[in-house]
Backbone as CSV, one residue per row, in Angstrom:
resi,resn,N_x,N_y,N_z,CA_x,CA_y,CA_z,C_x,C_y,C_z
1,UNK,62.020,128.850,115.585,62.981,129.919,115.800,63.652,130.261,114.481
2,UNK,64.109,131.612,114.608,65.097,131.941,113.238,66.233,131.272,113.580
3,UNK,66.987,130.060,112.709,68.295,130.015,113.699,68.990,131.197,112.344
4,UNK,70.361,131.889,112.761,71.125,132.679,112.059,72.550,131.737,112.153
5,UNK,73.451,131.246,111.300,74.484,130.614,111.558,75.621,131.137,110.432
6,UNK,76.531,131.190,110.707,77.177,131.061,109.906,78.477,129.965,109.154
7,UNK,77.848,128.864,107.995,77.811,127.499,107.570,79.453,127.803,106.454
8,UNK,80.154,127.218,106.373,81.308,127.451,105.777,81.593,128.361,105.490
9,UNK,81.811,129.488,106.190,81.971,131.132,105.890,81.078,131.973,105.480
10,UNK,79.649,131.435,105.442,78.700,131.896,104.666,77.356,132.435,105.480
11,UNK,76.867,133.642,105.723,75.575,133.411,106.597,74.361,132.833,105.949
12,UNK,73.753,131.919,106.753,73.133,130.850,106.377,72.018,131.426,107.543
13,UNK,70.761,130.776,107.224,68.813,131.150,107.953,68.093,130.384,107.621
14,UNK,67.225,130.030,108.649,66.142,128.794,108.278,65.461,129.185,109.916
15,UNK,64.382,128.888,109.060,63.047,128.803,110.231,62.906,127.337,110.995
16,UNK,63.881,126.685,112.469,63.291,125.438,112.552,62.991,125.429,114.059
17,UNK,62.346,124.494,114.417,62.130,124.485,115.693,63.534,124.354,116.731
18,UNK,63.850,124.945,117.845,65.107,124.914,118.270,65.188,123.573,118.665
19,UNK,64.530,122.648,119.065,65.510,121.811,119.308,65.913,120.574,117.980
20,UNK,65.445,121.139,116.678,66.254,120.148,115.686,67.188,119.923,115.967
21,UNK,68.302,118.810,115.624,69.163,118.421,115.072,69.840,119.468,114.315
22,UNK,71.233,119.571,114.907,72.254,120.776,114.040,72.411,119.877,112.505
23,UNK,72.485,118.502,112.669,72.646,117.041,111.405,71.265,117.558,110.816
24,UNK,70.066,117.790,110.742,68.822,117.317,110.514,68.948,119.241,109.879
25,UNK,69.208,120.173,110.354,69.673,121.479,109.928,70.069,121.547,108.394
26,UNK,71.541,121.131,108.542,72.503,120.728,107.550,72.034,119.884,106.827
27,UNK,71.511,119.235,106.811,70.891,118.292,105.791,69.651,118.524,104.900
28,UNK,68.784,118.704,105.983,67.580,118.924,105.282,67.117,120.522,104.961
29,UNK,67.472,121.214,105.950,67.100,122.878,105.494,67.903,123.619,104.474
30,UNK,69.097,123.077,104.680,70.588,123.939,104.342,70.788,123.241,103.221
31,UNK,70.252,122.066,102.754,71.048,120.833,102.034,72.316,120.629,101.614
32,UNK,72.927,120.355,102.898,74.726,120.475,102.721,74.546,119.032,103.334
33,UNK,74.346,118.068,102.497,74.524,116.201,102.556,75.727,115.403,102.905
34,UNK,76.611,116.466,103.084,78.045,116.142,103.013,78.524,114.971,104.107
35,UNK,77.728,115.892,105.144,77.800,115.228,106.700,76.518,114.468,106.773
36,UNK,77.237,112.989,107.522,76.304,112.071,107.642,75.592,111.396,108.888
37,UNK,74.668,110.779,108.569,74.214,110.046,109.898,74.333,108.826,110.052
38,UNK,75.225,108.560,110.912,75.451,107.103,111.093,74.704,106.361,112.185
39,UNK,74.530,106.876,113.129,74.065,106.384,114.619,72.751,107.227,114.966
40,UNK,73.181,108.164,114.841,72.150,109.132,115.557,71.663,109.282,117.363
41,UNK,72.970,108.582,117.466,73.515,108.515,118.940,74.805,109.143,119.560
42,UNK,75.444,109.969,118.592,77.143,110.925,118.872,77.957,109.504,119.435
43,UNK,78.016,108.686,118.655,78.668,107.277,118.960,79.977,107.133,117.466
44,UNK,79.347,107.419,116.614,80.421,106.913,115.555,81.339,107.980,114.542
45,UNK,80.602,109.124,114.848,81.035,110.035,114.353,81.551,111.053,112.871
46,UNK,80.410,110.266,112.504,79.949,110.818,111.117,79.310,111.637,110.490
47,UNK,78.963,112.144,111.794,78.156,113.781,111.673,78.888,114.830,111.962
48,UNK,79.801,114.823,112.409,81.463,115.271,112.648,81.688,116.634,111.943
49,UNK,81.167,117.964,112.211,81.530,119.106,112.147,82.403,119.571,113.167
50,UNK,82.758,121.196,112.822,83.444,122.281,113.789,82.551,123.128,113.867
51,UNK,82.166,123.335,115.316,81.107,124.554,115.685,82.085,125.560,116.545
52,UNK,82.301,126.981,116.362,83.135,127.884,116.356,84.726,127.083,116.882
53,UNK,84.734,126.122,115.556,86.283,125.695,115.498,86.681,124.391,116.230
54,UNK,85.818,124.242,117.324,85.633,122.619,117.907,85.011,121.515,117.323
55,UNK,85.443,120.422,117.706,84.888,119.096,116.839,83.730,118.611,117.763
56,UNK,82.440,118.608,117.416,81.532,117.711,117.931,80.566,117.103,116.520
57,UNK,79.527,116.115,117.231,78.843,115.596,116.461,77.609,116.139,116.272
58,UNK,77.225,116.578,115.006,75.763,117.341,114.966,74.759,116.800,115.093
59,UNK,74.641,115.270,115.439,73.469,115.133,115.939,72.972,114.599,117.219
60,UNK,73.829,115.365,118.034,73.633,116.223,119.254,73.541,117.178,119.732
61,UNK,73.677,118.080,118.853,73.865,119.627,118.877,72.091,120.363,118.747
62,UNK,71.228,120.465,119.296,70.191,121.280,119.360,70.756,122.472,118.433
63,UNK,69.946,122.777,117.501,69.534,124.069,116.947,69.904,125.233,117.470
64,UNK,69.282,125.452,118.411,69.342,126.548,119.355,70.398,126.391,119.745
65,UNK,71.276,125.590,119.879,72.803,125.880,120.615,73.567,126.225,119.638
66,UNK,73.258,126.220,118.148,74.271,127.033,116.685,74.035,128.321,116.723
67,UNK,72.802,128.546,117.009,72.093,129.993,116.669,73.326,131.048,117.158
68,UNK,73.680,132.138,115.478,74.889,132.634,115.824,76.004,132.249,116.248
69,UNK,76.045,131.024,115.789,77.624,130.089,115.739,77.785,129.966,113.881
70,UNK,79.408,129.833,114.241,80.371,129.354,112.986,80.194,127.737,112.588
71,UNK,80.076,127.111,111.977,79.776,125.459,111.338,80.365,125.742,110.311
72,UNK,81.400,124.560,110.111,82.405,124.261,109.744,81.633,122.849,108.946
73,UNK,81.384,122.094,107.632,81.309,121.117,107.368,82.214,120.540,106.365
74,UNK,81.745,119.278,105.988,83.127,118.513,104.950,83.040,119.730,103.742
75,UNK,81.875,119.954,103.506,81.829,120.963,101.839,82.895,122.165,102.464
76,UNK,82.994,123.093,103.374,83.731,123.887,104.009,85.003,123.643,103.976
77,UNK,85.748,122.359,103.449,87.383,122.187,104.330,88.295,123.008,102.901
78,UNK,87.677,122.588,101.393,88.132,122.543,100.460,88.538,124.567,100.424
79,UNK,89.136,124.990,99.890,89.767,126.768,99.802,88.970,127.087,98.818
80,UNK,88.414,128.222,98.888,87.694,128.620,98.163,87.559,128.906,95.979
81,UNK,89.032,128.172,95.943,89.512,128.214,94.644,89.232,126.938,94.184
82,UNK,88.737,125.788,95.342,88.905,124.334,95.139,89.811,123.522,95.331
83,UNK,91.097,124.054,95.655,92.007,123.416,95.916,91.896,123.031,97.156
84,UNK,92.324,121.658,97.618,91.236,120.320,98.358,92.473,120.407,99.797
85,UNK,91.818,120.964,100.764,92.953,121.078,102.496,93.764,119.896,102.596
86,UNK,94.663,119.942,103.028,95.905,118.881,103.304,95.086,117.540,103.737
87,UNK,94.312,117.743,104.636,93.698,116.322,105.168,93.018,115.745,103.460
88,UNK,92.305,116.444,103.022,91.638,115.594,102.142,92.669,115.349,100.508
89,UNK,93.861,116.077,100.429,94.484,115.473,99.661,95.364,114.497,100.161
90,UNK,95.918,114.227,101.318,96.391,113.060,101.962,95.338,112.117,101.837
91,UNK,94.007,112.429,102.378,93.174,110.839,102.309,93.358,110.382,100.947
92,UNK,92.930,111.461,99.868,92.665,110.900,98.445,94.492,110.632,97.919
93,UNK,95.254,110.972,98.295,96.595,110.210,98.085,96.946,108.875,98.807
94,UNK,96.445,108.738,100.272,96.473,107.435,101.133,95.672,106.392,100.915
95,UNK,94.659,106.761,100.534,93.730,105.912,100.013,92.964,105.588,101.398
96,UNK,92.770,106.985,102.202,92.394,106.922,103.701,90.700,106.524,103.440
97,UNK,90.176,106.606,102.228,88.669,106.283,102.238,88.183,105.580,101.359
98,UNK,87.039,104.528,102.221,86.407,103.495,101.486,85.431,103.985,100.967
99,UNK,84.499,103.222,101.847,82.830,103.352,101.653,82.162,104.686,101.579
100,UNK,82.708,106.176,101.847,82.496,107.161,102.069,81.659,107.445,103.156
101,UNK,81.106,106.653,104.419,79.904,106.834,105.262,80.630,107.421,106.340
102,UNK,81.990,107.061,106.678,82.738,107.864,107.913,83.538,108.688,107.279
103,UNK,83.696,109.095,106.110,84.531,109.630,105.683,84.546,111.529,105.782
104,UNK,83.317,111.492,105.456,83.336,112.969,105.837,83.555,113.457,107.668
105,UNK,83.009,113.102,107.979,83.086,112.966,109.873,84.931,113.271,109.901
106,UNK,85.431,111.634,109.519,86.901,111.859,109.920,87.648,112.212,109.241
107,UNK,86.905,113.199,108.103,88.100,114.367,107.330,87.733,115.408,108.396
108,UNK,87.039,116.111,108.948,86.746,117.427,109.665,87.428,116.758,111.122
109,UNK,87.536,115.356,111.590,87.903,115.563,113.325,89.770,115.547,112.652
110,UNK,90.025,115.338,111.360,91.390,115.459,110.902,91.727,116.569,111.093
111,UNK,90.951,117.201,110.227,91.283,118.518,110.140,91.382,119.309,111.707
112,UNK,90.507,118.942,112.299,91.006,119.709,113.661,91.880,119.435,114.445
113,UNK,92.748,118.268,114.152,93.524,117.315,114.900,94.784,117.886,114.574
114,UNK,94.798,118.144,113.161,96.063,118.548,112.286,96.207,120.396,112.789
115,UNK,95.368,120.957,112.314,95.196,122.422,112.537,95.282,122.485,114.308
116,UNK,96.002,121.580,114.790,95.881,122.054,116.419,97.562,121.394,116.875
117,UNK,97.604,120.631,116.224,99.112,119.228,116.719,100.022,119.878,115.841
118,UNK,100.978,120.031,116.323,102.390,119.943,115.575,102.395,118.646,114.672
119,UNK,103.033,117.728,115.066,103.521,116.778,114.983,102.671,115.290,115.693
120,UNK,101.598,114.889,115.169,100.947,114.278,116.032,101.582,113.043,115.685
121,UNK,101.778,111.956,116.590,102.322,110.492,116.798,101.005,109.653,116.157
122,UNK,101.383,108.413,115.307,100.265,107.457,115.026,99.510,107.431,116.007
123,UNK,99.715,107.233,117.831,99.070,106.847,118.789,98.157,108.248,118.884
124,UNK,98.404,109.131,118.645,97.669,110.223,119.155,96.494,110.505,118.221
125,UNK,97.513,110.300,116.640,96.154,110.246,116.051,95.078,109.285,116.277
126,UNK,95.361,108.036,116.501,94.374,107.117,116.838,93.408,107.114,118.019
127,UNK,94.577,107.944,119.325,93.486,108.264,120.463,92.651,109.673,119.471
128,UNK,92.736,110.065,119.131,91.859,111.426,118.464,90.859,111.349,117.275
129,UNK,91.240,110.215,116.751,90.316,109.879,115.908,89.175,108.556,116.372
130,UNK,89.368,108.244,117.826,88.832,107.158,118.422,86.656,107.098,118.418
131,UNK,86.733,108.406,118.168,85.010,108.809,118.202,84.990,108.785,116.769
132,UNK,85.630,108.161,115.901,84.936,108.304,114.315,85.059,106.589,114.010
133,UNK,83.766,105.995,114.254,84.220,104.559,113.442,84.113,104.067,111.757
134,UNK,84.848,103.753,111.690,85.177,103.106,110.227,85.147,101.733,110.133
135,UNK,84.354,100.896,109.078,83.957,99.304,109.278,84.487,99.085,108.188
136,UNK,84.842,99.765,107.273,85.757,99.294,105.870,87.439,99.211,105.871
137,UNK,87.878,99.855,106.817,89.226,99.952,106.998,89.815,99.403,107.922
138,UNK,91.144,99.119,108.009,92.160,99.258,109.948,92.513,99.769,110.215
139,UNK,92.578,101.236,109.969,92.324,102.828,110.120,93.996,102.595,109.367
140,UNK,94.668,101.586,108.902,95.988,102.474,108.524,96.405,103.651,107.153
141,UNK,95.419,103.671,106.916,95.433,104.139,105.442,94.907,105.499,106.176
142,UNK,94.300,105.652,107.329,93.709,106.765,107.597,94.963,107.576,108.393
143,UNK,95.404,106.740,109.905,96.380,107.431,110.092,97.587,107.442,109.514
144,UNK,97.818,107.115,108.711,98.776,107.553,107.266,98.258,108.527,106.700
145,UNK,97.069,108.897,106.438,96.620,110.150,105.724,97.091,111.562,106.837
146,UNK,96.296,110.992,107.534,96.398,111.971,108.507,98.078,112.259,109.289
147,UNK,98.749,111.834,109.284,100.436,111.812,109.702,100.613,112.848,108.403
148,UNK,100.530,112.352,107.180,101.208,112.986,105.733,100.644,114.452,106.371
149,UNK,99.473,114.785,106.219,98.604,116.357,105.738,99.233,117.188,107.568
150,UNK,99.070,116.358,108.332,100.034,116.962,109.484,101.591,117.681,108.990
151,UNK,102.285,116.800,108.247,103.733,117.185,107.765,103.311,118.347,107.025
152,UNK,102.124,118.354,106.149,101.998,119.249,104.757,100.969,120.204,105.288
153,UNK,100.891,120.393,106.628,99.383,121.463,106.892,100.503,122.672,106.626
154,UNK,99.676,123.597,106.521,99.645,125.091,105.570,100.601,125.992,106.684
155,UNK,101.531,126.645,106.859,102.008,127.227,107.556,101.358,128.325,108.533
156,UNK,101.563,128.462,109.293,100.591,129.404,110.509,99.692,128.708,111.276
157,UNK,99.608,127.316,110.891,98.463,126.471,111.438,99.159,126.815,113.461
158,UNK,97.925,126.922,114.054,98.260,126.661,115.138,98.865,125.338,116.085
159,UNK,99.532,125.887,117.063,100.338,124.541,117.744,99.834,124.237,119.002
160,UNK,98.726,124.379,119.242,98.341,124.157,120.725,97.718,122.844,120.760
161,UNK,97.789,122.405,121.703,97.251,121.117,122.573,95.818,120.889,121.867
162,UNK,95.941,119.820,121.087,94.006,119.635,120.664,93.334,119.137,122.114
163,UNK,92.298,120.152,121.398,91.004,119.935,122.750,90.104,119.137,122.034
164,UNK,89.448,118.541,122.372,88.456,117.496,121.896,87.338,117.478,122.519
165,UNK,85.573,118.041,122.565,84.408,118.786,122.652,84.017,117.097,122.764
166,UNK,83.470,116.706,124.090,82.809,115.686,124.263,81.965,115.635,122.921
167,UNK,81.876,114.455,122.552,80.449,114.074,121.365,79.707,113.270,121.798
């Protein structure tokens, strides 16, 4: 199939069979490496994009279910000048990342966590960040990142109830 998508603001095309991997897409057609594979079971959450603005894991996502969707990846969070979104200058100020293997995953389910919560509570971030595992950390450095870039998200951010897209 043609899929047509459009990949960090950008329209993006590749010839793949529909039911690839939206992960296997991004990676290998698109080569945007950013997002990773950890499981390859939507278990740990390191494949962790926004598909028209929701958080799921791309390697569950069939091909054919992007076709003419928005994808959102880690290369995507940064503003187009380079200057690096609240979540990822909180991590790199918190010291929210180790090993880098969950790291991209739970900068993007941040980012949707933050861009949706007012004011999210340690507990909430932790129930919300519960589909991204991390084996280098005790997530406190993370929900510390993520509390800070909540205080410092960009004004206009929306305030509604995060929804969270089975993974």
């Amino acid at each position: 199939m043609k899929l047509r998508l459009e990949v960090n603001g950008r329209p993006r095309s590749a010839d793949v069979p529909p039911m690839k991997r939206l992960l296997d897409v991004l990676r290998d057609d698109l080569r945007l490496t950013g997002t990773k594979e950890g499981c390859g079971e939507g278990e740990c959450g390191a494949c962790a994009v926004l598909l028209d603005g929701e958080l799921v894991n791309s390697c569950l996502v069939p091909a054919c279910q992007a076709d003419r969707r928005a994808v959102t990846t880690v290369e995507g969070l940064a503003a187009p000048d380079g200057s690096l979104h609240p979540v990822q200058q909180a991590f790199w100020e918190k010291g929210g990342a180790q090993c880098g293997i969950c790291t991209p995953g739970m900068l993007v389910a941040a980012v949707a966590l933050v861009e949706r919560a007012r004011r999210p509570s340690d507990a909430e971030i932790r129930e919300w960040l519960a589909g991204n595992l991390c084996r280098c950390t005790g997530y406190v450095k993370i929900v510390e990142a993520v509390a800070a870039a909540a205080r410092a998200r960009r004004p206009g951010a929306g305030a509604r109830r995060p929804k969270r897209v089975k993974r």
